[in-house]
DSSP file (Angstrom, degrees, kcal/mol; ACC not computed):
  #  RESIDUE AA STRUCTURE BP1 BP2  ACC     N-H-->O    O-->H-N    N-H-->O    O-->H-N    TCO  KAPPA ALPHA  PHI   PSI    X-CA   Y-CA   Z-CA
    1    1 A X              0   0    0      0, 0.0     2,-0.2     0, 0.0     0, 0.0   0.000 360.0 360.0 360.0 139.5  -69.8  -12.9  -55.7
    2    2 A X     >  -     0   0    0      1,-0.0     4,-1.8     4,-0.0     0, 0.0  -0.468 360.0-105.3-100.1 172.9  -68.5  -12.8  -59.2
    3    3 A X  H  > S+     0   0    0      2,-0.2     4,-1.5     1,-0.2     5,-0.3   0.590 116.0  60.8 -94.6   1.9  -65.3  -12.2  -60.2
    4    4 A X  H >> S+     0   0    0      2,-0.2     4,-2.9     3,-0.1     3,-0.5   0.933 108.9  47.3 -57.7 -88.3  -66.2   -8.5  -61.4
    5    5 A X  H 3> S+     0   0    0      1,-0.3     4,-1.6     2,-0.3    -2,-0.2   0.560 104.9  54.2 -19.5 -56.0  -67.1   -7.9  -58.2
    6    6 A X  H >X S+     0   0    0     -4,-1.8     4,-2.5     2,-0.2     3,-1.2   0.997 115.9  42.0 -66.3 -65.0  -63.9   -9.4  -56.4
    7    7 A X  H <X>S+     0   0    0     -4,-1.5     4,-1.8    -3,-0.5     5,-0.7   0.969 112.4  55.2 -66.3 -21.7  -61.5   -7.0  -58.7
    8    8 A X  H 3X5S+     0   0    0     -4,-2.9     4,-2.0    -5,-0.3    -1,-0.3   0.983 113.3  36.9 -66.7 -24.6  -63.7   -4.3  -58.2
    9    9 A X  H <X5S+     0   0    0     -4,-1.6     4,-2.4    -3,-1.2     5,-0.2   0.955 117.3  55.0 -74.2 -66.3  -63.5   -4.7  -54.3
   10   10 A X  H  X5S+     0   0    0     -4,-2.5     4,-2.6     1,-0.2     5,-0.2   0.930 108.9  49.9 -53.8 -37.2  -59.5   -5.6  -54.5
   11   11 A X  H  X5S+     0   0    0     -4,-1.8     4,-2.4    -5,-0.5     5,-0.3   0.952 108.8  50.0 -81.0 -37.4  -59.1   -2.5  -56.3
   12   12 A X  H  X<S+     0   0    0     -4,-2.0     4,-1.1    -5,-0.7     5,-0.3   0.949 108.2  51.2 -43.7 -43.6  -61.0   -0.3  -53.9
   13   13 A X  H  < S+     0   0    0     -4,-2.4    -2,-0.2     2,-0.3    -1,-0.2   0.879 106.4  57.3 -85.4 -36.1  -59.3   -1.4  -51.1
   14   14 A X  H  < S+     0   0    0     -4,-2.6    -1,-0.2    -5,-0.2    -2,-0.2   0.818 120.3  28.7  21.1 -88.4  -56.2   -0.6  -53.1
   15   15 A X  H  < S-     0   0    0     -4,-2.4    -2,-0.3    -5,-0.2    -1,-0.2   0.504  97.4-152.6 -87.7 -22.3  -57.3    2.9  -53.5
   16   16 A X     <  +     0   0    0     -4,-1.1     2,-0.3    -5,-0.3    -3,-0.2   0.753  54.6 117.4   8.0  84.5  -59.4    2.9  -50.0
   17   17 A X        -     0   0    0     -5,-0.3     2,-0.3    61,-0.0    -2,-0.1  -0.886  56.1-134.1-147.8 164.0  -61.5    5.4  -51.1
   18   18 A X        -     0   0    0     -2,-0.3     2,-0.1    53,-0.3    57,-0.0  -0.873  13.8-163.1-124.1 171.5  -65.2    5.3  -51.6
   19   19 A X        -     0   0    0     -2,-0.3    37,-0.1     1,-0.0    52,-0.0  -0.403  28.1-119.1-110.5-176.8  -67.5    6.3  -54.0
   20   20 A X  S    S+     0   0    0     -2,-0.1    37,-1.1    36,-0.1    38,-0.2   0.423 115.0  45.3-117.7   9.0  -70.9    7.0  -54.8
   21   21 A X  S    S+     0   0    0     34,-0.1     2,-0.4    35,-0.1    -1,-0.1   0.121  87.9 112.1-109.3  19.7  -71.7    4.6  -57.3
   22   22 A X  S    S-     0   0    0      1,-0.1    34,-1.3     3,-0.0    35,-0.2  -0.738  77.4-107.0 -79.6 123.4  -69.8    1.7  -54.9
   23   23 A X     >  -     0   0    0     -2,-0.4     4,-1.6    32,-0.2    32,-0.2  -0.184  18.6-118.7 -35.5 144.8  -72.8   -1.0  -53.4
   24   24 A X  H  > S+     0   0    0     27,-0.7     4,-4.7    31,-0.2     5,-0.2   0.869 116.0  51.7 -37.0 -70.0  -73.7   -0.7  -50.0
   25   25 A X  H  > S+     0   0    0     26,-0.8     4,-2.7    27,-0.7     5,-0.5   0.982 102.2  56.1 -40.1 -72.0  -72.3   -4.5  -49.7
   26   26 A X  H  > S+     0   0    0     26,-0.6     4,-2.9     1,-0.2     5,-0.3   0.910 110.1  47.9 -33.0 -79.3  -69.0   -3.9  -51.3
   27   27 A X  H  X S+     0   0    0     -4,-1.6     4,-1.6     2,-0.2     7,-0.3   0.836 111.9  42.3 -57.5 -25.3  -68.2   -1.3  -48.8
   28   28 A X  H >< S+     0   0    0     -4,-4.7     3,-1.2     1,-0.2    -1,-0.2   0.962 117.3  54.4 -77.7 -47.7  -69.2   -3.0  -45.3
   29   29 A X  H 3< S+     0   0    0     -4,-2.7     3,-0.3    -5,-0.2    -1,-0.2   0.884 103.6  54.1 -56.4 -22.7  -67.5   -5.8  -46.9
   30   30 A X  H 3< S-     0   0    0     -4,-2.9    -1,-0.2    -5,-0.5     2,-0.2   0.878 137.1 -12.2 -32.9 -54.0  -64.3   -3.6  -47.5
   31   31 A X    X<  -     0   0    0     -4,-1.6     3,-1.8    -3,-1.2     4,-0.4  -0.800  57.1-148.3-170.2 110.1  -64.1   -2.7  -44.1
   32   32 A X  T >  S+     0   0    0     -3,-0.3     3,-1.1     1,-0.3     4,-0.4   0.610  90.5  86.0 -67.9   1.8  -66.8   -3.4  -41.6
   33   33 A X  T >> S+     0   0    0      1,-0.2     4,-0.7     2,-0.2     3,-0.7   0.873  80.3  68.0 -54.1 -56.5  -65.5   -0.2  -39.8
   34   34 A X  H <> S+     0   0    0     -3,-1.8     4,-1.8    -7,-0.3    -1,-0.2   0.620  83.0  71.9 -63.1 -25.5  -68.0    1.7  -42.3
   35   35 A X  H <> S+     0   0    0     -3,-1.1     4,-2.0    -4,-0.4    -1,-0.2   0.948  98.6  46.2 -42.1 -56.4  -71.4    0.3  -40.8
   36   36 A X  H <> S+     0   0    0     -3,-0.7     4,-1.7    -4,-0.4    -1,-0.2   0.811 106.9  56.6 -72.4 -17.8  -71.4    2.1  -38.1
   37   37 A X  H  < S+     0   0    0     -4,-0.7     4,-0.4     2,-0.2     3,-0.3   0.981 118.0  40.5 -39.1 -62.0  -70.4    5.1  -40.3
   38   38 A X  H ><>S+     0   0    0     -4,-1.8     3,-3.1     2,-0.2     5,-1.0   0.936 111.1  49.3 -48.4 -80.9  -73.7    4.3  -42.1
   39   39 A X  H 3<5S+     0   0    0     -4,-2.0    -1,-0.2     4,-0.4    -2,-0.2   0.466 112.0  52.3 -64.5 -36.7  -75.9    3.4  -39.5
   40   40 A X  T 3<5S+     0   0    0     -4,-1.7    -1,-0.4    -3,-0.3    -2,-0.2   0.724 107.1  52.7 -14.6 -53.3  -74.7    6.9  -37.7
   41   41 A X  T < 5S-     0   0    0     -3,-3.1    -2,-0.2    -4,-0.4    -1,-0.1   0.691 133.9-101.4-108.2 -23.0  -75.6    8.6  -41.0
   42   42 A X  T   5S+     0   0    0     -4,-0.4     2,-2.3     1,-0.1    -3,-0.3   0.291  82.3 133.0 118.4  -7.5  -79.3    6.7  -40.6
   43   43 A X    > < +     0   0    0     -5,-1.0     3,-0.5     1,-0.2    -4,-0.4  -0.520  22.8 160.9 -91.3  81.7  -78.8    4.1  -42.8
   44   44 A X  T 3   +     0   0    0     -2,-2.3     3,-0.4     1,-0.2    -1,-0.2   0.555  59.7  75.8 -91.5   0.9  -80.2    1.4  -40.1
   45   45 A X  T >   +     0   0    0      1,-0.2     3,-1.4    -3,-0.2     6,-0.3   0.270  48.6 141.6 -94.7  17.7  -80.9   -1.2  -42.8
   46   46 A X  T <  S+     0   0    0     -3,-0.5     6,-0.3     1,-0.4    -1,-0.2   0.637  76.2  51.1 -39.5 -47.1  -77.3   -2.5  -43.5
   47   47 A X  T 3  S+     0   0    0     -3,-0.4    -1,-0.4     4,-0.1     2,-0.3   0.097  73.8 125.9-134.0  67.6  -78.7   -5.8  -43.8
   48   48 A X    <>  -     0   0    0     -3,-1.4     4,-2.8     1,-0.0     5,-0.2  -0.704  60.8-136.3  -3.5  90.7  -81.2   -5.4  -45.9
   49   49 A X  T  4 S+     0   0    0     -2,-0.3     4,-0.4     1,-0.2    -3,-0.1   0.755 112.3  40.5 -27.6 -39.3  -81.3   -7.7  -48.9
   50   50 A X  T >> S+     0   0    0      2,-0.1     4,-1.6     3,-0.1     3,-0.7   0.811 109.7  58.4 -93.8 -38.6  -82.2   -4.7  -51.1
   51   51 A X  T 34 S+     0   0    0     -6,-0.3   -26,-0.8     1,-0.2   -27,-0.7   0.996  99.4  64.4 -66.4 -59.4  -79.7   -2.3  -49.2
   52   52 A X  T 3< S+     0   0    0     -4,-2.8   -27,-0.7    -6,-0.3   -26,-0.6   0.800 106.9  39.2  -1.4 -69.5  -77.0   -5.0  -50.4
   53   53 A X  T <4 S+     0   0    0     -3,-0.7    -1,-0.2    -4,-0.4    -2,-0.2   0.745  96.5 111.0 -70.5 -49.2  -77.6   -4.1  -54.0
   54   54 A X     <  -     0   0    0     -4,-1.6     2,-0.5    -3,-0.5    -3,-0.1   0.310  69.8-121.3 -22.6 144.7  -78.0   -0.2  -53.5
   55   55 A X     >  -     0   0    0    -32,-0.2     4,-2.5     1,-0.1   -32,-0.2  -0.828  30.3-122.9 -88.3 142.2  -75.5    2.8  -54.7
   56   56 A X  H  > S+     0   0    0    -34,-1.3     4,-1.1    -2,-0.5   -35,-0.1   0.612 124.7  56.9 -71.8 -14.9  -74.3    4.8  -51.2
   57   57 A X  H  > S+     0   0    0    -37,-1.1     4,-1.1   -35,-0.2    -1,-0.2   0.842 103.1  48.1 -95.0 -13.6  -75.9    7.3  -53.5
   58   58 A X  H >> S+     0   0    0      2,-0.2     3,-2.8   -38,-0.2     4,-1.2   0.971 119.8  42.8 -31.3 -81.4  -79.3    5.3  -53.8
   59   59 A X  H 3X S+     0   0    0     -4,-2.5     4,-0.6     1,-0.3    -1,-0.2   0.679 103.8  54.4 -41.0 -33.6  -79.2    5.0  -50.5
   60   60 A X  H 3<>S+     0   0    0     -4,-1.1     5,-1.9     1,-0.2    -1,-0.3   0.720 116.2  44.9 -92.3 -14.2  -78.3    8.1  -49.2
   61   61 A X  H <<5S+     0   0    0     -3,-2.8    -1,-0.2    -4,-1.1    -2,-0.2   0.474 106.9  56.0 -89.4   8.3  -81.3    9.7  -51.4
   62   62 A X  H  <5S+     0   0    0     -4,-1.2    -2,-0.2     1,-0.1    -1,-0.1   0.601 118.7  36.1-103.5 -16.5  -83.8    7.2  -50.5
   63   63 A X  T  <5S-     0   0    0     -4,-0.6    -2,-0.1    -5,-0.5    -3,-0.1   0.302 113.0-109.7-123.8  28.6  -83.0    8.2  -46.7
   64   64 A X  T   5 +     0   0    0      1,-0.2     2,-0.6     3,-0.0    -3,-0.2   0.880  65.5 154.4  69.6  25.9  -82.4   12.1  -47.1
   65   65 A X      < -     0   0    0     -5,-1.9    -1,-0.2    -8,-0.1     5,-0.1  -0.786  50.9-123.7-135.8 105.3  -79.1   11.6  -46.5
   66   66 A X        -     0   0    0     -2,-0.6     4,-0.2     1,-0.2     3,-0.1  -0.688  30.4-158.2 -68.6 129.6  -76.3   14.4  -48.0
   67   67 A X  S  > S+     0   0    0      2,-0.2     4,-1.8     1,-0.2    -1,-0.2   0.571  77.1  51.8 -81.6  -2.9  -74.3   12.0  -49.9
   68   68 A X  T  4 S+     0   0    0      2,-0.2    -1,-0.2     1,-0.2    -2,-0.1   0.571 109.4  54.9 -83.1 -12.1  -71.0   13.7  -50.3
   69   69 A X  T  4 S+     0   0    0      2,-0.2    -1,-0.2     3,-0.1    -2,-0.2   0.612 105.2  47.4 -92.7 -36.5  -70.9   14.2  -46.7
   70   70 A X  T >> S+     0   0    0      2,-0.2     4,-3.4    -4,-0.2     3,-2.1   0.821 115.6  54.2 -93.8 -71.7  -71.4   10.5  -45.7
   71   71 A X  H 3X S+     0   0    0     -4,-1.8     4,-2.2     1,-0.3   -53,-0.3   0.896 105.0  49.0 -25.3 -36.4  -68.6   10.0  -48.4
   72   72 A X  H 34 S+     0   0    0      1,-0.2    -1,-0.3     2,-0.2    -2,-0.2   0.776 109.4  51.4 -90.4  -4.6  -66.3   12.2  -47.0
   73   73 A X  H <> S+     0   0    0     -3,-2.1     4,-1.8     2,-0.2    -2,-0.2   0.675 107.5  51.7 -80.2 -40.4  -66.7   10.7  -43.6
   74   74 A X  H  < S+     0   0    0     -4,-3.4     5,-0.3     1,-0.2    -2,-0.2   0.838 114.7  49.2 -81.3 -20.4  -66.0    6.8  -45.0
   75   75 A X  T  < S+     0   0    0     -4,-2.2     4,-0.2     3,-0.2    -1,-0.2   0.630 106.8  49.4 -96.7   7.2  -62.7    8.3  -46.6
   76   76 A X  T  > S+     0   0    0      2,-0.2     4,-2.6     1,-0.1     5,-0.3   0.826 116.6  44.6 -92.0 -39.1  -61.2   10.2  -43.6
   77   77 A X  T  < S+     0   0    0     -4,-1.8     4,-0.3     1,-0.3    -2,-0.2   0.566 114.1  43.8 -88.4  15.8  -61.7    7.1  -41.6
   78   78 A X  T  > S+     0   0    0      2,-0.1     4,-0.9     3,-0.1     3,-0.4   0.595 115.7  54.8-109.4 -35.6  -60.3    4.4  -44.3
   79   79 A X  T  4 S+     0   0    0     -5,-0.3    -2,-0.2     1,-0.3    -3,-0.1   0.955 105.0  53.2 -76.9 -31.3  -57.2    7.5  -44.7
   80   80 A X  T  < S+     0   0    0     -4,-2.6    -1,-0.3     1,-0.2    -2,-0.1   0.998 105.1  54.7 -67.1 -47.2  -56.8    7.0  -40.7
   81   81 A X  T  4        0   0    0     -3,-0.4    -1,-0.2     1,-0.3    -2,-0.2   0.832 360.0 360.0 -52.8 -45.5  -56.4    3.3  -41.5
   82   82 A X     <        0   0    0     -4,-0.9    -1,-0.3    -3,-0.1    -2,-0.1   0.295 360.0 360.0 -41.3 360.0  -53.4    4.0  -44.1
């Protein structure tokens, strides 16, 4: 991981909020809480070499997936965590 990467992650978690240009990766590393959020959502390929690399909005249009909806799901349960 490069050190982009690292502030960009410290500062999420920070903020515990997601995004839709945030990696797949970044967020289960964030908080592994969120897979099964994902995986729920249909997104069974979490580890996935190419899913890694992904936007949650990539993802969520490569699997039909409303992404503002899967967003609003990973921030009520990182806001329960606060």
């Amino acid at each position: 991981m490069n050190s982009r990467n690292l502030f960009y992650i410290q500062e999420v978690m920070i903020m515990a909020k997601a995004t839709k240009d945030m990696l797949i990766g970044d967020l289960v590393r964030l908080d592994e809480g969120i897979a099964p959020i994902l995986m729920g959502a249909g997104m069974h390929c979490l580890g996935c070499p190419s899913a890694q690399g992904e936007s949650l909005e990539e993802a969520a249009f490569v699997h039909g997936i409303d992404c503002d909806s899967l967003i609003e799901n990973i921030n009520a349960y990182l806001a329960l965590k606060d």
